[in-house]
Structures are given as structure tokens and as C-alpha cells.
KOLMIVO-752476 format. One line per field, with one value per residue (C-alpha): residue number from 1; y, z, x; residue in one letter. Coordinates in steps of 0.1 Angstrom, whole numbers, plus 5000, padded with zeros to 4 digits. Each point is the difference from the previous one (the first is absolute). Example, Ala and Ser with C-alpha at 12.3 -4.5 7.8 and 13.67 -1.06 7.14 Angstrom:
residues 2
i: (1_2)
Y: (4955_5034)
Z: (5078_4993)
X: (5123_5014)
aa: (a_s)
***
This chain:
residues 427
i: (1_2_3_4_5_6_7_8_9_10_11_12_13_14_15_16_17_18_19_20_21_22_23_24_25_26_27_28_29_30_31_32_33_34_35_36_37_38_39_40_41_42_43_44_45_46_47_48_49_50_51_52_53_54_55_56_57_58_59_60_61_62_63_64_65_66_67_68_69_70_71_72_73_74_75_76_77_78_79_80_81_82_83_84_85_86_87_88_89_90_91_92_93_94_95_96_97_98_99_100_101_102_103_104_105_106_107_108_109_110_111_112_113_114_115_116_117_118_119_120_121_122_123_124_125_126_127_128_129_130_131_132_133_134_135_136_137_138_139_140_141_142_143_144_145_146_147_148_149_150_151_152_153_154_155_156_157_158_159_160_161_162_163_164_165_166_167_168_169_170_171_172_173_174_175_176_177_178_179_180_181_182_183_184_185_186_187_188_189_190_191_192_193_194_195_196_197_198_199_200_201_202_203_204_205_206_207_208_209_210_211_212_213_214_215_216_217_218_219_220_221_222_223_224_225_226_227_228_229_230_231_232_233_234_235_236_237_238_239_240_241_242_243_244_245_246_247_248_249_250_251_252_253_254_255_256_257_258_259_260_261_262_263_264_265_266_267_268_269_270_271_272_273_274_275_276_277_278_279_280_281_282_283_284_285_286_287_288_289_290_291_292_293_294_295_296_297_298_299_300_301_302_303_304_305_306_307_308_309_310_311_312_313_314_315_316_317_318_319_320_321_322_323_324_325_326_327_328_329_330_331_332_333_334_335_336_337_338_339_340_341_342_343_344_345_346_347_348_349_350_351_352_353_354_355_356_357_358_359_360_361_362_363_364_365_366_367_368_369_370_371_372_373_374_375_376_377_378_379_380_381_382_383_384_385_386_387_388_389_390_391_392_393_394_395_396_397_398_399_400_401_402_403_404_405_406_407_408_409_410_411_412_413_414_415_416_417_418_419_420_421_422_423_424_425_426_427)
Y: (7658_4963_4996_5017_4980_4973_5012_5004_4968_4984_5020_4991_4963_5001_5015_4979_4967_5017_5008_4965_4981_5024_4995_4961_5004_5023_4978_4972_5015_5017_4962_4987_5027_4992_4963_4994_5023_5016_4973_4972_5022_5008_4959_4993_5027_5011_5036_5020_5011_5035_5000_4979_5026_5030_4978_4995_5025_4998_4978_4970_5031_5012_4963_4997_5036_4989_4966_5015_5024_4974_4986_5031_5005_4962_5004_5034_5024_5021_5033_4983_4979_5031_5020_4972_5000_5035_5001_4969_5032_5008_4965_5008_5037_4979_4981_5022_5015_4971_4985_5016_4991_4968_4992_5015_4971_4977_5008_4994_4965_4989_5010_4987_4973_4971_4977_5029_5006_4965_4997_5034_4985_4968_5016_5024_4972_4991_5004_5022_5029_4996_5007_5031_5001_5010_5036_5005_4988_5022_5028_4991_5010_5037_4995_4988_5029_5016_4975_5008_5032_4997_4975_5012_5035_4974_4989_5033_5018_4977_4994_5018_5033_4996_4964_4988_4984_5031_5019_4970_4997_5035_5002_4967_5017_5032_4979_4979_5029_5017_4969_4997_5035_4991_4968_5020_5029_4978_4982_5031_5012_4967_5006_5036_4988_4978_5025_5024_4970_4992_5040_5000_4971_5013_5031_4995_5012_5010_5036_5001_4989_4984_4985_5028_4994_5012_5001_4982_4992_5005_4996_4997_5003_5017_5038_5020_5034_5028_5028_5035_5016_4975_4970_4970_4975_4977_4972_4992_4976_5016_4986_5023_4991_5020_5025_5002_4997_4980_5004_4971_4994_4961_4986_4991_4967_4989_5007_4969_5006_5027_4992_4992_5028_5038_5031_5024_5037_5020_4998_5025_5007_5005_5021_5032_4984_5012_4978_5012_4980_5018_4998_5005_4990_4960_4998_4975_4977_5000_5034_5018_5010_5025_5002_5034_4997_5031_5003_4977_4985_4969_4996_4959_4986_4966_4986_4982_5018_4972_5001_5040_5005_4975_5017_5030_4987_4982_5031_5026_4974_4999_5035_5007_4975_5015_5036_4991_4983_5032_5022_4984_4999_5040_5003_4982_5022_5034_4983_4999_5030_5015_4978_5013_5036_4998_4979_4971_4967_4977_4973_4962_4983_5031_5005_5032_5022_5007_5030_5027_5040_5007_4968_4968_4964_4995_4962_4995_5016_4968_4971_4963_4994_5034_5000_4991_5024_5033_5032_5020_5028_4985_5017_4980_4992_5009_4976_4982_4982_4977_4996_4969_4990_4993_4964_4989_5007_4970_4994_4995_4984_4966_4997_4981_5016_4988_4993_5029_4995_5019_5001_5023_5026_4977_5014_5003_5034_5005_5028_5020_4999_5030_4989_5003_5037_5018_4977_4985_4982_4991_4965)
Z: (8806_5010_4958_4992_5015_4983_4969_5006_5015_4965_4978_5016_5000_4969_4990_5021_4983_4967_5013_5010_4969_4974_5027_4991_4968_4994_5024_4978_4971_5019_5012_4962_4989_5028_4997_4960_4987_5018_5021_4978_4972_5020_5007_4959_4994_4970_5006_5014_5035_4992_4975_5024_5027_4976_4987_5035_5023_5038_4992_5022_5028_4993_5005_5032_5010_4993_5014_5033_4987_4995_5031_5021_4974_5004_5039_4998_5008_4978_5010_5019_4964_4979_5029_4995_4960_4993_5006_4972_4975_4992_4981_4979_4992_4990_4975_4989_4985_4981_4988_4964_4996_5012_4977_4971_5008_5001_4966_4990_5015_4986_4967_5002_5030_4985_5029_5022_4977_5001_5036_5004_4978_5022_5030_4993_4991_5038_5018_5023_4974_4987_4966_5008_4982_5016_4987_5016_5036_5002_5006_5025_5027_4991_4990_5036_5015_4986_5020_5028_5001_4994_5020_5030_4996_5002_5028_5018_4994_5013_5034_5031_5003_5033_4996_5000_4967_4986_5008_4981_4975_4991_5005_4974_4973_5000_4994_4976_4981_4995_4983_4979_4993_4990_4978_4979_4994_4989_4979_4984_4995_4981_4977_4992_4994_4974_4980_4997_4988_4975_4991_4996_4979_4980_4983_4972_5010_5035_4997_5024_5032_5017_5026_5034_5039_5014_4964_5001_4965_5002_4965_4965_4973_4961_5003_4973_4992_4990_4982_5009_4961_4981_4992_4999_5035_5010_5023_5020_5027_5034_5034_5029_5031_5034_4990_4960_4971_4968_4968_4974_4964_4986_4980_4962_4996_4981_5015_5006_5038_5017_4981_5033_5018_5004_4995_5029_4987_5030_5037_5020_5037_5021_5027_4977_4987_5001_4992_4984_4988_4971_4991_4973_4973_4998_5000_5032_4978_5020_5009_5001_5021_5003_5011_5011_5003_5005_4962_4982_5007_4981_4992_5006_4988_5005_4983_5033_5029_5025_4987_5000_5038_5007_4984_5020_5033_4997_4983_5027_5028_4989_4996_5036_5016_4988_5006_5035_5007_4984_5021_5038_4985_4993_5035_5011_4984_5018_5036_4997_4988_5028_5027_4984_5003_5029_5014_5013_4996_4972_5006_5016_4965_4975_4979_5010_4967_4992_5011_4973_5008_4972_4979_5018_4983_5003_4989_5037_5013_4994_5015_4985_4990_4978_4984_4963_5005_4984_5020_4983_5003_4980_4967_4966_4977_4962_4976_4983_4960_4988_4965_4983_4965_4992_4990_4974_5011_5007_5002_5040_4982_4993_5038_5022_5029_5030_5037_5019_5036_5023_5041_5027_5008_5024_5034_4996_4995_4976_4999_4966_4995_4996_4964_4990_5011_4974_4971_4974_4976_4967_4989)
X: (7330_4994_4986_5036_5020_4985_5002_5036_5005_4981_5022_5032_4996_4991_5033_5019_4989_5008_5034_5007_4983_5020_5032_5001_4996_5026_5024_4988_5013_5031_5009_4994_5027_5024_4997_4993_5023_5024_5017_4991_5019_5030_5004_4999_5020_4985_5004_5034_4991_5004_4974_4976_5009_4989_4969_4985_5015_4993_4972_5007_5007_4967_4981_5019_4985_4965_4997_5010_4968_4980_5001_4992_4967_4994_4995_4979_5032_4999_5016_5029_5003_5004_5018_5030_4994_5007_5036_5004_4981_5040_4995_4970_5020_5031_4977_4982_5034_5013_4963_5004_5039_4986_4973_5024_5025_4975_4986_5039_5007_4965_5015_5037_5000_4977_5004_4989_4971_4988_5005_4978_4973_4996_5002_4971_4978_5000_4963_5014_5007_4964_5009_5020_5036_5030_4995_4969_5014_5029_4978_4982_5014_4996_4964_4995_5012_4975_4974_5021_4989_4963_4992_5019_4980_4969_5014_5010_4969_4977_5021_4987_5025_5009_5014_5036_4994_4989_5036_5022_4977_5001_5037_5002_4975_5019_5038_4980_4986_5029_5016_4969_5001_5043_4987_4974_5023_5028_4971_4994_5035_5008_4969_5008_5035_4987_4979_5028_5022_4969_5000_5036_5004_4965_5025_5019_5036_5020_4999_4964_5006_4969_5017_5007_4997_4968_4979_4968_4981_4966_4982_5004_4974_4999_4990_4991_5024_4976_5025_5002_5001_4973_5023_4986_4992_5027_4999_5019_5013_5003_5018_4991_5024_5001_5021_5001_4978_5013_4990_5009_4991_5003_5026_4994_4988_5023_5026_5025_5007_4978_4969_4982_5015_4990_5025_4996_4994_4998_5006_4982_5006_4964_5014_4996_4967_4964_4968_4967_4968_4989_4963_4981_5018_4995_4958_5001_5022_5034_5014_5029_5033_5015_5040_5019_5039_5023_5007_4972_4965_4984_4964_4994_4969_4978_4969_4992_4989_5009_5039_4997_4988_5025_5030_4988_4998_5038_5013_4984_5011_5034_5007_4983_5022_5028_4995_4989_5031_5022_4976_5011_5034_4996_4986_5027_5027_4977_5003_5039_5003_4981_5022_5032_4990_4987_5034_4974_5022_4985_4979_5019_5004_4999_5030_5023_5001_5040_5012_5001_5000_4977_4990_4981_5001_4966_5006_5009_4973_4976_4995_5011_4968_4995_5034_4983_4969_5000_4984_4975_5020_5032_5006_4985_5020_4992_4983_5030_4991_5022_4989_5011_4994_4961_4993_4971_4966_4984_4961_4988_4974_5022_5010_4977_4987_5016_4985_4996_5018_4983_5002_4995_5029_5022_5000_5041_5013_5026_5025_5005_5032_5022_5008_4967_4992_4981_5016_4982_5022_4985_5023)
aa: (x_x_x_x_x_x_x_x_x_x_x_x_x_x_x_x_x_x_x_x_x_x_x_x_x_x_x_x_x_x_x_x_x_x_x_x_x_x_x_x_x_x_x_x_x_x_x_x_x_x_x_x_x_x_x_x_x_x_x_x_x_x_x_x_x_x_x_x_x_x_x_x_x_x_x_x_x_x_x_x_x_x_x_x_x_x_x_x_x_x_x_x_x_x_x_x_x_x_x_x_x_x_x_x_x_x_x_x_x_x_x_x_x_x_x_x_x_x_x_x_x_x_x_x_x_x_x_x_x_x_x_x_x_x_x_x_x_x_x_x_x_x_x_x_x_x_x_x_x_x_x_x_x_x_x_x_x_x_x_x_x_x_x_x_x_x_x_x_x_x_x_x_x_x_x_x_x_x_x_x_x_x_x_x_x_x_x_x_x_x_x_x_x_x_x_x_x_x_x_x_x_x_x_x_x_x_x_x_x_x_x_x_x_x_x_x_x_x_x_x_x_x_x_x_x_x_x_x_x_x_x_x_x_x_x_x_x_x_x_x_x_x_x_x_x_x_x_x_x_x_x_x_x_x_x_x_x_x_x_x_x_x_x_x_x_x_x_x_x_x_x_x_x_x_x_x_x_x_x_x_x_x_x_x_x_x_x_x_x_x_x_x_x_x_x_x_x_x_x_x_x_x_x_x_x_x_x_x_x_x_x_x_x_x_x_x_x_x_x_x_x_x_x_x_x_x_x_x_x_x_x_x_x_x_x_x_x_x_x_x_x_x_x_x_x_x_x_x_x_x_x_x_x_x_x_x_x_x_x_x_x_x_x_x_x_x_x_x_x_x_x_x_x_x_x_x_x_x_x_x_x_x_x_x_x_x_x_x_x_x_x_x_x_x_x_x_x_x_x_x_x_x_x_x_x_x_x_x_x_x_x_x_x_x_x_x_x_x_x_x_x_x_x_x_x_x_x)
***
């Protein structure tokens, strides 16, 4: 027990000198900010103070929260330090909001104001920066959050249990988890945000509409089309999001404005959707897909096995997170109905279904949260074509191969939306 404690005791004062050695440093860079930028900016004038207050936020707020931080570590108190920090975590949740619209106006005055720009350019050249330009400071903050919360486990799980300490410090890592948990979610939300907006503008046209609330992209890649009645292989270039599948072809060439852009052929929903690896057919070079809607199926092929068992384990995790979520919903929609036969009151917070004698709006039946997701049991559309006119066949050959994107199925849950049930639209 005695060789525990000490073990503990090693661990933890290890941590704490980490904590205070990265705590200057980041107050050094925190004051840097503060004093090299934002006042000395606001006493030249060189920017209109609503643009400064977008730029920098509540960051002078935020130095003023951690000096008083600094001090507690400083003297060796470090739960009562981060008991009196965490109410200041509303500032971090307030920058973490504006730190894109911020760097985005940044980017702008760099461009436009050149007095600003030169004035940025000195400024960074200052030893207290280290090198680091403006761009690379404004995050910061959020990226030591993220410290935050390791260190403070550190911290926590090498205290003795039954200590005061112990009690604030766990109290402090669970509010400072939670905003670490609010900072990487809104991280990821900005990036997903992007892709759909590089997706979007990627397709020749405005008829396809990428951009939806809830959809998450997932991967691209080229895909080869295996035909059903001995036609010859197409490839194709695929975008597989978390609730649809698209399938694009490229633009000719030489074409004077979409010559770098793809034409999207079909849309196909993955609630309805079924996912096979097909053997056998490839000789352990690649392998093959195969896709089951209500009213068609595709046959995808790769040469590469890697891409292949990849496109397999997005697809498959997709479609499983999706009929998992329509399957609580359909549980969901049983449990009323069982309440409202049996005259039980609903549930605090569950939506009261209109009153009908024969017909229920089962639209009102869900929650906020499952408004866009489609039960298993709802009723598939048919497979709608809209044919338009063929343009020349051009040679896949003469386009380069382009960068597979690739990345694990995002944690995020998307809702199919109702639009989408059992459509597939060929543009």
C-alpha cells in the first residue's frame, strides 16, 4: 500500500509541474495576444472595432480567467484553482463559436487592409510568438482545453480517493470534459461542413443538392460499375455520405466550364440498402460489392483489395447506423401505441398525437430529434428515372485518377431524410 501511494504521489507531481510549465507558456502567449495585438491595434486604429471584436472574441476575458489560474497552480492549489476556473468555461464555449468566422475575416483584412497586414507581419516576428503567425494563435485556446482535460485526469487519478482535492478535481475534469467534448464536436461539424461544400461545388449544375442538416460525408473514391446484361465496365466516381450513395460520371474535358467537374447520375438512399462482399470473382486482385435497393442493385468493383474492404466497412457501417436509428424510432412508435391503448398517460416530454377517431399523424408521434428519420416500417417509394438526353461517350481513360478520400464512418448519426425514401434519381 505504502509502494502505492508512492507511485501515486510520483505520478502526480509529475503532472502537476507539466500543468504549470505548459500554464506559462500558454499565458505567455495569451499575454503576447492581449498585449501585441489586440490593444495595441485598437490604440492605432487600424481595424473597426467590430471587426477586432469578431477577430479576437472574449480573448482578453479569457487571459484574465487564467492568470487568476495561474496563480492558484503557481502556489500548489490546484483543485480550488480549477474549482474557480470552470465557471469562466462559458468563455472558451463562446470562442469556440466565432473561431472559424474569425479566422475567415482575418484571411479577408490580410487581403484588403494593407496597413493591417503589415502591422500583423511585424508583430509576429516578436520572440514571444516563437515563429507562430497569428493564425496559428487564435486557436489555441481550444487546443488547450484539450490539455485541460488530460492532464487534469493525470491529476485525478493519481490523488488519494478519499481526499478533498480529489472531489473538486473530479467535479473540474467532468465540466472541463464536457467542453472538450463541445470543442471537438464543433471541430468536426466545421470540417464536415467543408467537404459537403467541396462535394457540392465538385457537381456540375444545382439540380443535386449536397448540402442538408444532419448529413455527414464519409468517403469518395472511383468504383468500378459491373453491368447486369454483359455491357461493358464503367467507372465511376462514387460519394458515399451517411444516409445516401452518389454516383457521378466526369465532365468532358473539354468542356469550357465544368471540365473539372463530375455530373451526378444517381442518388441512392442506404436506408432500403443491403451490403454483400462477393467472392470469387476477382482472383485476390480487389473484390467486389454488391448493393440491394428496393427496385435495383449495383455490382461495384476494385482492383485493390485495401480500397475494397474499405468501401465495405463505410458502406455496411452506414447502412447499420441508420437502420439502428429507424429501429428505436419503430420501438418507439410500438411503446405509444401500447400507452394509448392501454390509457397510460405518455411519457413528460413526448409529443401528444392529434386527436383523430380513426387516422393518427404519426409525424407527431416522434421526438425533435427523429423528425427527419424514416421507420422501417414506412412505405418505399418506387424507383423514379429521369432520363435526359445522353451526351458523347467520353474515354475514362483520358481522366486522371483522382485521390481517394477515405475516413472512418464519423461517429455522428445522420437522419435519412423523408425525401430520400426508396428514391433513386438518375440526373
Amino acid at each position: 500500500m505504502e509502494e502505492q501511494r508512492a507511485r501515486w504521489e510520483r505520478k502526480r507531481s509529475r503532472t502537476a509541474k507539466e500543468l504549470v510549465e505548459t500554464e506559462q507558456k500558454y499565458m505567455e502567449q495569451l499575454d503576447g495576444m492581449s498585449m501585441y495585438f489586440v490593444k495595441i491595434l485598437k490604440a492605432k486604429g487600424l481595424l473597426q472595432q467590430d471587426v477586432q471584436d469578431r477577430i479576437f472574441g472574449p480573448l482578453q476575458s479569457i487571459c484574465q480567467a487564467n492568470r487568476t489560474l495561474l496563480h492558484y497552480l503557481e502556489s500548489g492549489r490546484f483543485a480550488a484553482g480549477f474549482e474557480e476556473f470552470c465557471p469562466q468555461l462559458s468563455l472558451y464555449v463562446t470562442y469556440t463559436d466565432g473561431i472559424e468566422e474569425a479566422l475567415k475575416l482575418l484571411q479577408e483584412q490580410v487581403r484588403k487592409n494593407k496597413s493591417f497586414a503589415r502591422f500583423k507581419k511585424l508583430q509576429e516576428s516578436r520572440s514571444v510568438f516563437h515563429g507562430l503567425r497569428l493564425e496559428e494563435l487564435l486557436p489555441r485556446p481550444l487546443q488547450r482545453i484539450h490539455q485541460y482535460k488530460h492532464l487534469l485526469r493525470d491529476l485525478t487519478e493519481n490523488s488519494y480517493p478519499d481526499s478533498t482535492d480529489f472531489q473538486q478535481l473530479a467535479r473540474a475534469l467532468s465540466a472541463i470534459s464536457q467542453v472538450s467534448q463541445y470543442v471537438h464536436d464543433h471541430a468536426r461539424s466545421h470540417e464536415n461542413h467543408l467537404e459537403l461544400l467541396r462535394v457540392q461545388k465538385l457537381l456540375k449544375g444545382r439540380r443535386t443538392k449536397v448540402m442538408k442538416p444532419g448529413r455527414v460525408f464519409i468517403r469518395e473514391g472511383w468504383l468500378t460499375v459491373v453491368p447486369q446484361k454483359g455491357d461493358e465496365v464503367k467507372l465511376k466516381m462514387f460519394f458515399l455520405f451517411s444516409d445516401i450513395l452518389m454516383m457521378a460520371k466526369p465532365c468532358h474535358p473539354l468542356h469550357p466550364l465544368n471540365s473539372d467537374k463530375f455530373a451526378c447520375q444517381a442518388v441512392y438512399p442506404l436506408e432500403e440498402c443491403s451490403v454483400e462482399k462477393v467472392f470469387g470473382h476477382t482472383k485476390s486482385r480487389g473484390g467486389l460489392i454488391s448493393l440491394s435497393f428496393e427496385q435495383e442493385s449495383l455490382l461495384l468493383m476494385s482492383t485493390d483489395q485495401d480500397d475494397i474492404n474499405n468501401w465495405y466497412r463505410c458502406l455496411s457501417t452506414a447502412v447499420g447506423h441508420l437502420k439502428t436509428r429507424c429501429t428505436t424510432v419503430h420501438q418507439k412508435d410500438h411503446q405509444l401505441q401500447r400507452e394509448l391503448i392501454s390509457g397510460e398517460t405518455p411519457a413528460l416530454g413526448m409529443v401528444q398525437p392529434k386527436s383523430h377517431p380513426r387516422k393518427r399523424n404519426m409525424d407527431d408521434v416522434f421526438s425533435v430529434e427523429d423528425q427527419n428519420t424514416v421507420p422501417m416500417h414506412s412505405q418505399s417509394k418506387p424507383v423514379l428515372r429521369q432520363e435526359t438526353t445522353d451526351p458523347k461517350r467520353v474515354k475514362l481513360s483520358d481522366f486522371p485518377n483522382r485521390t481517394d478520400r477515405c475516413g472512418d464512418v464519423p461517429s455522428a448519426e445522420a437522419p435519412a431524410g423523408a425525401e430520400m425514401r426508396g428514391i433513386c434519381v438518375i440526373l
